[in-house]
GURO-127049 format. One record per residue: residue in three letters; x, y, z of N, C-alpha, C in turn. Coordinates in steps of 0.02 Angstrom, whole numbers, padded with zeros to 5 digits, always signed. Example, Ala and Ser with C-alpha at 12.3 -4.5 7.8 and 13.67 -1.06 7.14 Angstrom:
# GURO-127049
ALA+00660-00284+00390+00615-00225+00390+00660-00165+00390 SER+00642-00112+00354+00684-00053+00357+00645+00002+00394 
END
This chain:
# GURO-127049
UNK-02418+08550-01562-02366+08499-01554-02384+08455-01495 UNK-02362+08388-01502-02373+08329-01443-02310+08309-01450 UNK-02293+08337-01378-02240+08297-01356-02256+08234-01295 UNK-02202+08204-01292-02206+08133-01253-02144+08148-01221 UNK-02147+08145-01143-02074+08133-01106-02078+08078-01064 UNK-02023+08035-01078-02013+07984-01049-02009+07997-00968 UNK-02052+07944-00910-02063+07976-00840-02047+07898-00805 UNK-02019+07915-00756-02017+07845-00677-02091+07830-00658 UNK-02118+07889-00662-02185+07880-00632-02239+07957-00655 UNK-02301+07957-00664-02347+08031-00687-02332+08083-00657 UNK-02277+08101-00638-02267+08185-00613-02229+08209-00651 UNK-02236+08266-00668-02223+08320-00693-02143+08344-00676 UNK-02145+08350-00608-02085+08368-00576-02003+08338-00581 UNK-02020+08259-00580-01965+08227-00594-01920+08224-00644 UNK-01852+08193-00639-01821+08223-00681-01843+08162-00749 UNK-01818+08173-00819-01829+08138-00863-01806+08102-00866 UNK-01855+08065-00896-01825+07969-00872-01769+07951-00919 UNK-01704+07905-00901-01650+07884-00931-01661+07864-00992 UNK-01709+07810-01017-01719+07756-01041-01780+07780-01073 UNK-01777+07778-01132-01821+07820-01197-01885+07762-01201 UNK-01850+07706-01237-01897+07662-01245-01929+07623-01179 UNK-01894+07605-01137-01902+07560-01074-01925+07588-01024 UNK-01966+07657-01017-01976+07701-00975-02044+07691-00966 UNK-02054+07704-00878-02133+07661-00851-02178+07709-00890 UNK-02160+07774-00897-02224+07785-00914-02198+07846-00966 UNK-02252+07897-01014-02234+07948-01054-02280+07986-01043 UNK-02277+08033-01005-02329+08116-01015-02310+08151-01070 UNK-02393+08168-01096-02401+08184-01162-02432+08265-01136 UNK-02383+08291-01162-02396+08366-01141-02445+08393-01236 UNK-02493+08415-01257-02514+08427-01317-02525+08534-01314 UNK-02497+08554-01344-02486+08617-01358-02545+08639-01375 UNK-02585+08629-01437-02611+08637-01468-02716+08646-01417 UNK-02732+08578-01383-02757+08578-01324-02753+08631-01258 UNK-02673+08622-01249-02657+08653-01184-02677+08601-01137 UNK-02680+08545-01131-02682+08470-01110-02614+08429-01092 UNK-02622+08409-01031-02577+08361-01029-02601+08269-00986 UNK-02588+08205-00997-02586+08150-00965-02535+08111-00965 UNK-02538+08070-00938-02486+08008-00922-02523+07923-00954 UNK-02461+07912-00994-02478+07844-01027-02422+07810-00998 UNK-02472+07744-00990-02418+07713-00947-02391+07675-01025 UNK-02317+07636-00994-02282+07588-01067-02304+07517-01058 UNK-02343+07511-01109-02367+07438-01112-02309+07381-01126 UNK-02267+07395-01166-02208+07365-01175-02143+07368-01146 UNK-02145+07413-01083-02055+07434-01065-02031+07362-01023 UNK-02078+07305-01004-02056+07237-01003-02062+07189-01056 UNK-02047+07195-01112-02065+07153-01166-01979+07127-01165 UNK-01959+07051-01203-01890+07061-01208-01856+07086-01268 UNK-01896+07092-01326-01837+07120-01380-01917+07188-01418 UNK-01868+07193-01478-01913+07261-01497-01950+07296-01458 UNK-01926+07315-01400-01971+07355-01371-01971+07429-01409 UNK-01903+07455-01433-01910+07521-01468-01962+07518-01524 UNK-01971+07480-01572-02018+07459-01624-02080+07458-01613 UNK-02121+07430-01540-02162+07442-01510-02213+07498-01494 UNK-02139+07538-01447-02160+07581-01439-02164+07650-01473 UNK-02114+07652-01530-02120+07673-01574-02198+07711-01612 UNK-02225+07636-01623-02296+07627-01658-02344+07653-01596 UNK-02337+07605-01564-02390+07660-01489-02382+07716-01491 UNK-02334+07745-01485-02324+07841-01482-02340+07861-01558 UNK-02345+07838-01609-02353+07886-01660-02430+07854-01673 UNK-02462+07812-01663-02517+07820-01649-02560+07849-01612 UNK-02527+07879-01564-02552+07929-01503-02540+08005-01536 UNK-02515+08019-01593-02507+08073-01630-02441+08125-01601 UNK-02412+08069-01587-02357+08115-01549-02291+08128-01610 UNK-02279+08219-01578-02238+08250-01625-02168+08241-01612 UNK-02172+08243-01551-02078+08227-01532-02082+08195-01457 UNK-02038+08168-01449-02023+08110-01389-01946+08138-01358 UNK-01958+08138-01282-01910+08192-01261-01868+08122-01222 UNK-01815+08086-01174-01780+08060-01138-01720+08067-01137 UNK-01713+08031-01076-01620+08064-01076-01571+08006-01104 UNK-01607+07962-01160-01567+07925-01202-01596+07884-01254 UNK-01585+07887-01313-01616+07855-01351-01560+07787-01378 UNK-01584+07733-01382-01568+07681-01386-01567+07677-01477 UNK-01511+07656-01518-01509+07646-01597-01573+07622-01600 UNK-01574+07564-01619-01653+07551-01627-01737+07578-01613 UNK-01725+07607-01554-01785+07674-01538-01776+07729-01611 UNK-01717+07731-01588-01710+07808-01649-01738+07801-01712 UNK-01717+07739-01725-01723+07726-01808-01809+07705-01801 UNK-01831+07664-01746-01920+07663-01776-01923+07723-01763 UNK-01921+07774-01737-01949+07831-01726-01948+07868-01795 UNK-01899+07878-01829-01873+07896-01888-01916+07872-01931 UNK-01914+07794-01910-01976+07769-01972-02046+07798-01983 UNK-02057+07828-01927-02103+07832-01905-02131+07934-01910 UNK-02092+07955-01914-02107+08007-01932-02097+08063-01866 UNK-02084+08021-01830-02075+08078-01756-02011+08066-01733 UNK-02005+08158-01714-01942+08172-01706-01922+08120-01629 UNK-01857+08175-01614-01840+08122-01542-01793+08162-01501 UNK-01776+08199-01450-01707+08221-01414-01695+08206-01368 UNK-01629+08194-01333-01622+08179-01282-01582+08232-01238 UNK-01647+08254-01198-01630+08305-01138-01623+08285-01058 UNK-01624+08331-01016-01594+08296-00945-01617+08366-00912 UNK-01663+08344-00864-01682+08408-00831-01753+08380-00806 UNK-01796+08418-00753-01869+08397-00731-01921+08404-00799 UNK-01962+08361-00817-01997+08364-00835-02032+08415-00858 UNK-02055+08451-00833-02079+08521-00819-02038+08588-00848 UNK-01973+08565-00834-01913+08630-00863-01913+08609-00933 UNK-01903+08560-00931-01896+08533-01030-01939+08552-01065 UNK-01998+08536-01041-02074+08548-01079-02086+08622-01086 UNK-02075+08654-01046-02067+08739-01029-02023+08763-01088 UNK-01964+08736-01083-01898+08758-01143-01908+08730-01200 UNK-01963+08667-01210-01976+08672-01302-02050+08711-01308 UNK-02097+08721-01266-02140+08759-01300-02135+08831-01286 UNK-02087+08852-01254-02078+08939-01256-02120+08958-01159 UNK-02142+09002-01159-02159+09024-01075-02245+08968-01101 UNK-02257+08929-01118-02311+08882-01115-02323+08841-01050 UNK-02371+08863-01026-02374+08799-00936-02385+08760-00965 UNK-02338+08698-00963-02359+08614-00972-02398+08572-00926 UNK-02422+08638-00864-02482+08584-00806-02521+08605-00822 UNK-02541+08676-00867-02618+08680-00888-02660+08634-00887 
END
């Protein structure tokens, strides 16, 4: 599984970013690897479709689910289009990623 959590900035630690689509950056924690990086958002200053955008960027990055602490209607639905899931959690980075892949270190 590849998950994507929406981040303020590449740490791990912080809490999850508000703003699903508009968020500076998404660490891509990959299960499967035992890998994790930070992509920054090419679009979180664009003025309209940014969910649509980014949408396509993340599921081209092969990502399985996209974690933030809000998803915006329009995020949801490209996401949907798109084949990847989406939840919106609230907690550090690190605790979230921990609680969807089971006792898995997400800093491996």
């Amino acid at each position: 599984m590849r998950i994507a959590v929406a981040a303020a900035a590449p740490n791990q630690k912080q809490p999850v970013a508000r703003h699903g689509a508009r968020a500076d950056f998404y660490l891509v924690f990959d299960e499967a690897a035992n890998t994790h990086e930070a992509l920054a958002n090419p679009f979180k200053d664009y003025p309209k479709s940014v969910g649509i955008r980014v949408a396509d960027f993340l599921a081209d990055k092969s990502i399985d689910l996209v974690v933030a602490g809000r998803f915006g209607v329009g995020f949801a639905r490209a996401l949907d289009s798109k084949g990847v899931r989406h939840k919106e959690l609230r907690g550090t980075i690190e605790e979230v990623v921990k609680d969807i892949l089971g006792s898995a270190d997400p800093s491996a």
